[in-house]
TORKOL-4160 file (C-alpha; in steps of 0.2 Angstrom, whole numbers, padded with zeros to 4 digits, m for minus):
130
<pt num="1" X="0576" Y="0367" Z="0619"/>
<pt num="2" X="0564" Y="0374" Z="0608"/>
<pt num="3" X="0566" Y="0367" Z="0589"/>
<pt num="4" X="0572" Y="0381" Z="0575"/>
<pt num="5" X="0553" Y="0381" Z="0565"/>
<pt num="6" X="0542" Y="0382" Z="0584"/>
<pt num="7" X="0556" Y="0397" Z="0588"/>
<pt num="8" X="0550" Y="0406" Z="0572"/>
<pt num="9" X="0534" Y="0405" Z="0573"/>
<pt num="10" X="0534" Y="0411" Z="0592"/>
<pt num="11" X="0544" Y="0425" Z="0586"/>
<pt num="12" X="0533" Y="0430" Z="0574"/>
<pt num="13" X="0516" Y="0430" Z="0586"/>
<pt num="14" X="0529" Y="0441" Z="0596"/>
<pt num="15" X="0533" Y="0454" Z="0584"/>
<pt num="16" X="0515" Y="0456" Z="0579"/>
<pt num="17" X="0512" Y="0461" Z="0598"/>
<pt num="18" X="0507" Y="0447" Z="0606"/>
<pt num="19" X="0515" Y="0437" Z="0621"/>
<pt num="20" X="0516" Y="0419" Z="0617"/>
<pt num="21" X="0516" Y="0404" Z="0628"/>
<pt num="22" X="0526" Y="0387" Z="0624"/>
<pt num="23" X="0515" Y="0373" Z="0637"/>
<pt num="24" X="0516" Y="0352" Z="0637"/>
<pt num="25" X="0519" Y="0345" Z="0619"/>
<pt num="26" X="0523" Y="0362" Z="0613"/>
<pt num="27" X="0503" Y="0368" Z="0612"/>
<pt num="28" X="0508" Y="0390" Z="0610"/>
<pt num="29" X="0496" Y="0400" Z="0615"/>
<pt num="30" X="0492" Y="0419" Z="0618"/>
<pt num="31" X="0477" Y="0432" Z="0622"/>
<pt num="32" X="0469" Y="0436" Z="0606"/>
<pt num="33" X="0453" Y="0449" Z="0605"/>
<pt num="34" X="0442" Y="0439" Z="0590"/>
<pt num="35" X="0442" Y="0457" Z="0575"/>
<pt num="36" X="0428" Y="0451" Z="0566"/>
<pt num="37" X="0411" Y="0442" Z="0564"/>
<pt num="38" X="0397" Y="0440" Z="0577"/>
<pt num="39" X="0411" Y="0437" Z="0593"/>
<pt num="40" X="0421" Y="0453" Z="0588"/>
<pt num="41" X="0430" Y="0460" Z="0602"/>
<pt num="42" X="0428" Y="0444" Z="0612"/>
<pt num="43" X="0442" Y="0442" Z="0622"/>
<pt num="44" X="0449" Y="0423" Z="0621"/>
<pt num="45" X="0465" Y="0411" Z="0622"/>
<pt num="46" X="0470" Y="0407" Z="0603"/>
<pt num="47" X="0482" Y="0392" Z="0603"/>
<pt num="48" X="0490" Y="0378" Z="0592"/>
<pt num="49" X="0494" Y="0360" Z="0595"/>
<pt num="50" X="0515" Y="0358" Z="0591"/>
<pt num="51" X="0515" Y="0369" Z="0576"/>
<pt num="52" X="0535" Y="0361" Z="0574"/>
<pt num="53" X="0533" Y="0361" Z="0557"/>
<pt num="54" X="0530" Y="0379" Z="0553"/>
<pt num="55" X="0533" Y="0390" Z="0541"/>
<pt num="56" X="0534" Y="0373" Z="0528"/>
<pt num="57" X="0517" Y="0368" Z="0534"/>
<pt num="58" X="0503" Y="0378" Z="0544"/>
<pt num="59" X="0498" Y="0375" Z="0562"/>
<pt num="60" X="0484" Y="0364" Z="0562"/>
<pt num="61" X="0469" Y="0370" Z="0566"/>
<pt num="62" X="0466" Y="0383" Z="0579"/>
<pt num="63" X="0462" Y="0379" Z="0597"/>
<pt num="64" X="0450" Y="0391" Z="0609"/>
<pt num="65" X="0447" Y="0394" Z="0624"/>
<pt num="66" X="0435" Y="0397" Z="0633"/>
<pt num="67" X="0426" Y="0383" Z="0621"/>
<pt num="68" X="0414" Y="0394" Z="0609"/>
<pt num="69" X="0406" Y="0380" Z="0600"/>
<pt num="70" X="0399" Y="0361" Z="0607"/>
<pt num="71" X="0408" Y="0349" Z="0604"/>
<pt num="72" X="0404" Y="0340" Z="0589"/>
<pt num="73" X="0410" Y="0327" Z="0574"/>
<pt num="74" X="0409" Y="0328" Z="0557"/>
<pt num="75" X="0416" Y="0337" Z="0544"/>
<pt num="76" X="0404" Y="0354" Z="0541"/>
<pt num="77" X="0411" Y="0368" Z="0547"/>
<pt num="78" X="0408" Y="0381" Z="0557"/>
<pt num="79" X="0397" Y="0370" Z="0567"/>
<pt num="80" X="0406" Y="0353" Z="0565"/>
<pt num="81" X="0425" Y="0346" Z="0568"/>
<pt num="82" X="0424" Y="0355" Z="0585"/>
<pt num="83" X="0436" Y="0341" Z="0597"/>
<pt num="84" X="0442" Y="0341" Z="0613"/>
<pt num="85" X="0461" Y="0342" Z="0615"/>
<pt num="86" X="0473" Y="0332" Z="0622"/>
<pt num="87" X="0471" Y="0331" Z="0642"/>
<pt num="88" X="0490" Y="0332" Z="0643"/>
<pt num="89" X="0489" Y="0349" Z="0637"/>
<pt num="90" X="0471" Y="0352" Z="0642"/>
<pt num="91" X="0468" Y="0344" Z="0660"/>
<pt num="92" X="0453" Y="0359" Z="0666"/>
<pt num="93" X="0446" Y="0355" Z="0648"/>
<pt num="94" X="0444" Y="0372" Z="0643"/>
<pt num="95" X="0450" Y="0371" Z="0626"/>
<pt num="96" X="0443" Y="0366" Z="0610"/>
<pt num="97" X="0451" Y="0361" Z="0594"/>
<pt num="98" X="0442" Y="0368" Z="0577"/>
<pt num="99" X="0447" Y="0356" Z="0562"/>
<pt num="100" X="0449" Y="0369" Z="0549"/>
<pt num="101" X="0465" Y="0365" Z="0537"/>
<pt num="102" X="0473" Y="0378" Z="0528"/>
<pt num="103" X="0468" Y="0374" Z="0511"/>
<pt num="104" X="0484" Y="0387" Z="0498"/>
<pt num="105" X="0496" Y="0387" Z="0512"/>
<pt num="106" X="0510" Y="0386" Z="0498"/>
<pt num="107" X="0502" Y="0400" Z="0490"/>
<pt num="108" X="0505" Y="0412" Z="0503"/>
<pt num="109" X="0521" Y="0419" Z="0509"/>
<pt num="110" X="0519" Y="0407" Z="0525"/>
<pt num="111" X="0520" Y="0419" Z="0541"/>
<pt num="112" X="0512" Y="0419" Z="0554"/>
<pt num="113" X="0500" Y="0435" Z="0548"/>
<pt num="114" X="0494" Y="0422" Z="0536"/>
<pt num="115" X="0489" Y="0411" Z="0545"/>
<pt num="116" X="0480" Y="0423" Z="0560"/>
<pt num="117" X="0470" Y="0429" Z="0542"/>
<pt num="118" X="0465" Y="0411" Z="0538"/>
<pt num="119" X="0459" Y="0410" Z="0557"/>
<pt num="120" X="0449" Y="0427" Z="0556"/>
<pt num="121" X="0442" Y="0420" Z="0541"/>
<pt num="122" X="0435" Y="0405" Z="0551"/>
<pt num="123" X="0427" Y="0418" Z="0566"/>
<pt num="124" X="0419" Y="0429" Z="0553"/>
<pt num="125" X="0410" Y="0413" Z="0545"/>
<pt num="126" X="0403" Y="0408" Z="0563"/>
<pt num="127" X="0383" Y="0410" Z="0562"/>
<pt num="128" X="0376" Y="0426" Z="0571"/>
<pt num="129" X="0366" Y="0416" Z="0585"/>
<pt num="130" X="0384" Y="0409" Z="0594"/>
């Protein structure tokens, strides 16, 4: 069974048009075409890891795939905070995990269109050479 706030937030994805996939640990992900910065129109998986708690607190951060950046520590983005993703959800290792939090969460009205904006936000700030 799916919990009430990972069912909202599936619906949502849905009735924005896209086609949503629950996999192990509840990771959701769908087709997404990047809309802007330097990888617009790039075609690409956009997922998140158990995003159970939603609409109270955001998904963490996003998850691509194929991996766009190297994988790297630290806490500088756009280039830094890139992480692999758990091999229980992941076991190809196609996937990467962007450590970008969602800084005014409870100032928006905490829908899913919010948060794909924060994430558009994150591709448009990506340097011209990736």
């Amino acid at each position: 069974m799916i919990p009430m706030a990972l069912d909202d937030f599936i619906t949502q994805l849905r009735e924005l048009g896209y086609d949503p996939a629950v996999g192990p640990k509840n990771f959701v992900s769908f087709n997404y075409e990047i809309l802007i910065g330097p990888l617009r129109g790039k075609q690409i998986g956009l997922g998140f890891q158990d995003p159970s708690q939603f609409p109270l607190n955001p998904p963490g951060g996003p998850c691509v795939s194929p991996r766009l950046l190297p994988l790297r520590g630290g806490s500088a983005p756009p280039l830094e905070g890139v992480h692999a993703i758990d091999p229980a959800v992941d076991p190809s290792g196609e996937w990467e995990y962007w450590s970008r939090p969602f800084h005014g969460w409870d100032k928006t009205s905490r829908r899913v269109t919010d948060y794909l904006a924060h994430v558009n936000t994150l591709f448009d700030r990506l340097p011209d050479d990736v």
